[in-house]
N, C-alpha and C positions, 0 to 999 in steps of 0.2 A: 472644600473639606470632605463633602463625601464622596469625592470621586477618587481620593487621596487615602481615603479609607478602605474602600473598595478594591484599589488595586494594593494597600498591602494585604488586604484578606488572600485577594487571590493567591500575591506570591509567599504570604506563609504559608497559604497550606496545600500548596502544589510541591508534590514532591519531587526527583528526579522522571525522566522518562527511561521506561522499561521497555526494550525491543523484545516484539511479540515473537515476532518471528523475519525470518531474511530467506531470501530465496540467491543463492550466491554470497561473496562478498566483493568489496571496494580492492580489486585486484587486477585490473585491467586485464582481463582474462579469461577465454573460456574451457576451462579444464574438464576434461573426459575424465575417469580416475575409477568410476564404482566405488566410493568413499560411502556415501551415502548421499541425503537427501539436505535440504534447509541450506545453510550456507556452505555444505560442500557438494550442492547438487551440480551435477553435469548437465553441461550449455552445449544441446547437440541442434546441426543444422532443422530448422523448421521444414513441413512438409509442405507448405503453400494453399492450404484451405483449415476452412473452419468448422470443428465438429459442432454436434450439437451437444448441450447438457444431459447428463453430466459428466460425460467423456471418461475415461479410465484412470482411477490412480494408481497403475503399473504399466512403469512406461522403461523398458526395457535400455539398457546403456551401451546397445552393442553394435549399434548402426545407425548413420542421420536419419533423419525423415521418421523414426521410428516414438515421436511422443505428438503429444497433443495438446489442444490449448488449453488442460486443465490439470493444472497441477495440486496433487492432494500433500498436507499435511497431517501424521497420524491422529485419527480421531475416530468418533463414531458423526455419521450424515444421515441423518433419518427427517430432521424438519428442515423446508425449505423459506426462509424468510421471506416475509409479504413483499416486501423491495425486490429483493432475487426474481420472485413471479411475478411482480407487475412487472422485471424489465426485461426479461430473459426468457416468458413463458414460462407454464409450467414441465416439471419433469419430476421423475423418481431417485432422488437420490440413491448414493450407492452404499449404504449401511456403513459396515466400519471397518476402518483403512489399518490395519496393523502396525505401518513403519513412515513414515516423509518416504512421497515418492523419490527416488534417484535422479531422474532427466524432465527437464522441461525445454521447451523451445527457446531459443538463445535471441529471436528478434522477429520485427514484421520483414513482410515479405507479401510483395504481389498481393493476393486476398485475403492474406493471413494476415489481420489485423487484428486481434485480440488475446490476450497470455490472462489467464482467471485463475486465480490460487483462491483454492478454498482452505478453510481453518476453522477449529472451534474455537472461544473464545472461553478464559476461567470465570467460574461463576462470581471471582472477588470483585470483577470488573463492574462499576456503576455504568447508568445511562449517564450523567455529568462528567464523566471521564472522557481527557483530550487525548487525540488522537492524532498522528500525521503517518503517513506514507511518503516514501523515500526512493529515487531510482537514477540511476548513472547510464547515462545514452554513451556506450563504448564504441559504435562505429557507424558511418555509411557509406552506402554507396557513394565513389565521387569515377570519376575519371574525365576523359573530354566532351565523351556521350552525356554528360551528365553536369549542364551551364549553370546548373542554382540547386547543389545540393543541399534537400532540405528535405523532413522528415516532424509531423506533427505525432505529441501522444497526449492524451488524457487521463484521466485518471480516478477510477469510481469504487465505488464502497458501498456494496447492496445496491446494485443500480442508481445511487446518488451518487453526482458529479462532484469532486471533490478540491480537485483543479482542472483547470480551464483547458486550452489546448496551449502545449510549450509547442514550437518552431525550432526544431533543432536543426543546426548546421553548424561545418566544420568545424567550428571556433566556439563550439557549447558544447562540445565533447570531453568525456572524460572530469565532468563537474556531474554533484550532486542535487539535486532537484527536490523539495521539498513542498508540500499542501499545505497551507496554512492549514490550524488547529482546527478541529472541525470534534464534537460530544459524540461519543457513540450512541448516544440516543438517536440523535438530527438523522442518522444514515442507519436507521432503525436495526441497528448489531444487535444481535440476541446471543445471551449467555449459554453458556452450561453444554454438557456433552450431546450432540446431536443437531446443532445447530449450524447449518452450512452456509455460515459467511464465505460472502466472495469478494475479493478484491481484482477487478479487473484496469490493466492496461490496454487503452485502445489507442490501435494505431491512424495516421491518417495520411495517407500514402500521397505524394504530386507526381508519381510517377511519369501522368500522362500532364504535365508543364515543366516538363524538365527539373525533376525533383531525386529522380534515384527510384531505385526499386526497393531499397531495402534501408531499414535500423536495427543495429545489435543492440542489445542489452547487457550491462555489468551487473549490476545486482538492482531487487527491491528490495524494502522491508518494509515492515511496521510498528510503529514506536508508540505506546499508549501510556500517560503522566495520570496518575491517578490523583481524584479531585476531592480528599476528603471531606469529611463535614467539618465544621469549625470547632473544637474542643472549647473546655474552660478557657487552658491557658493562653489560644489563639483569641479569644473574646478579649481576655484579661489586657495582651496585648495589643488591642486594637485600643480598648477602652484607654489604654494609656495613651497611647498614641493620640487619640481624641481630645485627651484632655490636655497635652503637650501643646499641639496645635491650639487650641482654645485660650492657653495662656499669651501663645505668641501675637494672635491676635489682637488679644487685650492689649498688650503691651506696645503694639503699632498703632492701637486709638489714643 
């Protein structure tokens, strides 16, 4: 009975999930366009190395190789979250971002294993609030050079691992991929303007076991279900609940 109780609390008072934000969308697609930034940013070819933090949030839409593995969301970045420095080292963030940058790298490649979207997060948000991150593997390398294409990513939130390493090949392309629920507290998120959460993609290349050189990327996001506290009327209905079940049981002795 109380485990029955427990999980109707959760699913009353879990509300829908709100996507925070998206980097592309589910379009099997990577569009150049100068539209803007978030889900109509431009998927321009990767440069093939890894900057250091906290790399530029203007990254130009006018030529490949021309962005970097850090793509910003408008905001102000002034604190750098304990997770982000124990995983990342420390660095100076770059204050504050006027507009979503336009371009971000469109996949791994060769040493270019890491895509890092930073973002603030609104202050309404709890440490108890569920969170998942979302991303569609659009393509790789295959050909005859190329006997077991295959391409690992993982997937972190403030330098905590959030899902494991997925194994993409041919036949997992063009599917969505999801983290189990994971509190923004657990992955130490910090509220409010100034706060430079990052969410990184990391790649993990078989280049050299006959894996492929490269994966594209369709889009991420980030989808946060806010976890409120239990009101009167959600106790009231539990309490009933309680006492519904209390009957049934009686009535089975």
């Amino acid at each position: 009975m109380k485990h029955t109780l427990f999980c109707f609390l959760i699913a009353a008072s879990t509300s829908h999930a709100a996507s925070v934000w998206s980097v592309g969308v589910d379009d099997n697609d990577w569009p150049v366009n100068g539209i803007g930034g978030g889900p109509d940013a431009d998927f321009l070819q990767e440069n093939g190395s890894i900057n250091a933090l906290p790399g530029s949030p203007i990254s130009p839409s006018t030529a490949p190789q021309t962005s970097d593995n850090d793509y910003y969301f408008a905001g102000s970045y002034t604190l750098v979250p304990s997770g982000v420095e124990s995983f990342y080292g420390a660095y100076t963030p770059v204050g504050t971002v006027a507009s979503d940058e336009t371009a971000w790298e469109r996949a791994f490649a060769g040493g270019d294993n890491d895509l890092r979207i930073h973002f603030n997060l609104g202050n309404t948000f709890q440490p108890g609030d569920l969170a998942t991150i979302s991303f569609d593997p659009f393509n790789l390398h295959t050909g005859g050079d190329v006997p077991d294409s295959r391409y690992g990513i993982e997937l972190y939130f403030n330098g905590v691992l959030v899902r494991s390493e997925q194994v993409i090949r041919p036949g997992d392309l063009n599917k969505t991929y999801t983290s189990d629920p994971f509190t923004l507290g657990s992955v130490g998120a910090v509220t409010g303007s100034g706060a430079d959460n990052i969410v990184s993609l990391r790649g993990i290349s078989y280049s050299n076991a006959g894996g492929g050189a490269w994966m594209g990327i369709d889009y991420v996001k980030l989808d946060v279900t806010p976890i409120p506290e239990p009101g009167s009327a959600l106790l009231a209905s539990a309490a009933a609940l309680g006492a519904a079940l209390s009957r049934r049981r009686s009535r089975k002795a």
